[in-house]
C-alpha positions in Angstrom: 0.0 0.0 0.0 2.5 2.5 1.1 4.2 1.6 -2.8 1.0 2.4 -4.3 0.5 5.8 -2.5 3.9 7.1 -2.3 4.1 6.5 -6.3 0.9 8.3 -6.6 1.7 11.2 -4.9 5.1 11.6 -6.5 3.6 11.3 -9.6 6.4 8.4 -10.2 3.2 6.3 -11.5 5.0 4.3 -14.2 7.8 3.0 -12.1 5.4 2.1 -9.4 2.9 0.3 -12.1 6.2 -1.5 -13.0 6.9 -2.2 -9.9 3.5 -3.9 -8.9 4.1 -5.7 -11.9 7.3 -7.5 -11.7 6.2 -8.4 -8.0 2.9 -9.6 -9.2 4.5 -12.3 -11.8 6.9 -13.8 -9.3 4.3 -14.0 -6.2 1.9 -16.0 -8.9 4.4 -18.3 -8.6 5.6 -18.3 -5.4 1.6 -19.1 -4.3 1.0 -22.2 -6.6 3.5 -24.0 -4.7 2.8 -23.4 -1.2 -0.9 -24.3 -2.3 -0.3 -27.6 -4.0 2.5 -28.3 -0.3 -1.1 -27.9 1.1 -2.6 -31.1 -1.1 -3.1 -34.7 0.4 -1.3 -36.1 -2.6 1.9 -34.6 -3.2 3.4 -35.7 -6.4 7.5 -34.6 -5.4 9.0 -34.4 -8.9 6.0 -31.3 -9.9 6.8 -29.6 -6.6 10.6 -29.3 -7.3 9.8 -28.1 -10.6 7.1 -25.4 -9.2 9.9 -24.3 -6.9 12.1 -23.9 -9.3 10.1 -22.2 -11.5 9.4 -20.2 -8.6 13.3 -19.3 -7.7 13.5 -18.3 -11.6 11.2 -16.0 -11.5 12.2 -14.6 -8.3 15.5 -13.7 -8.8 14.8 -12.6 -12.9 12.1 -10.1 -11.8 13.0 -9.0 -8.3 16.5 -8.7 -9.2 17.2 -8.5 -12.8 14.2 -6.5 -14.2 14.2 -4.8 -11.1 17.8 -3.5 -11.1 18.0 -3.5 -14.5 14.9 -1.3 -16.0 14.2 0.5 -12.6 17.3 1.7 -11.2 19.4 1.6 -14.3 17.0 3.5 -16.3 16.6 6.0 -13.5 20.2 6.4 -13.3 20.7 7.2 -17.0 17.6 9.6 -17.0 19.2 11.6 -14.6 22.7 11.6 -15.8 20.8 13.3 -19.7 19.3 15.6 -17.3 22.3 16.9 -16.4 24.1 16.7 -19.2 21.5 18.1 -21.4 19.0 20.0 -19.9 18.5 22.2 -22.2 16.2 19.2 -24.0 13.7 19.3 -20.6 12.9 23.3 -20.8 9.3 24.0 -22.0 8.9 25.3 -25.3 8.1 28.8 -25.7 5.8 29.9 -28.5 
């Protein structure tokens, strides 16, 4: 919640829309697991695999993406506004 209202407020809605995102795809697959642990049959080889699956997309969207497109991006967006600013003033007609 506080991700959701502090990106509103800052009007930093994209990154916080990306953010909800890439934490949305990796706790889908963090949940089907721990459900089918619940289950009366547990078939092992298709739990190992749903973990798996689960630490891949774990680490790919809460570390890759996440460093990657968030924080790198961020980083370069700030570095050509201070480079360049000059492409950022309003245009006067």
């Amino acid at each position: 919640m506080f991700l959701i209202f502090f990106s509103y407020m800052m009007n930093f809605w994209l990154i916080g829309i990306f953010l909800l995102m890439i934490h949305d795809i990796s706790d889908i697959f963090l949940i089907f697991p721990r459900a089918y642990r619940d289950c009366r049959t547990i078939y092992k080889p298709l739990l190992q695999l749903m973990y798996f699956l689960m630490t891949f997309t774990w680490i790919g969207c809460r570390i890759f993406m996440l460093s990657y497109c968030g924080v790198y991006m961020a980083i370069k967006g700030l570095i050509e506004v201070a480079y360049n600013p000059s492409m950022f003033d309003p245009i006067v007609l």
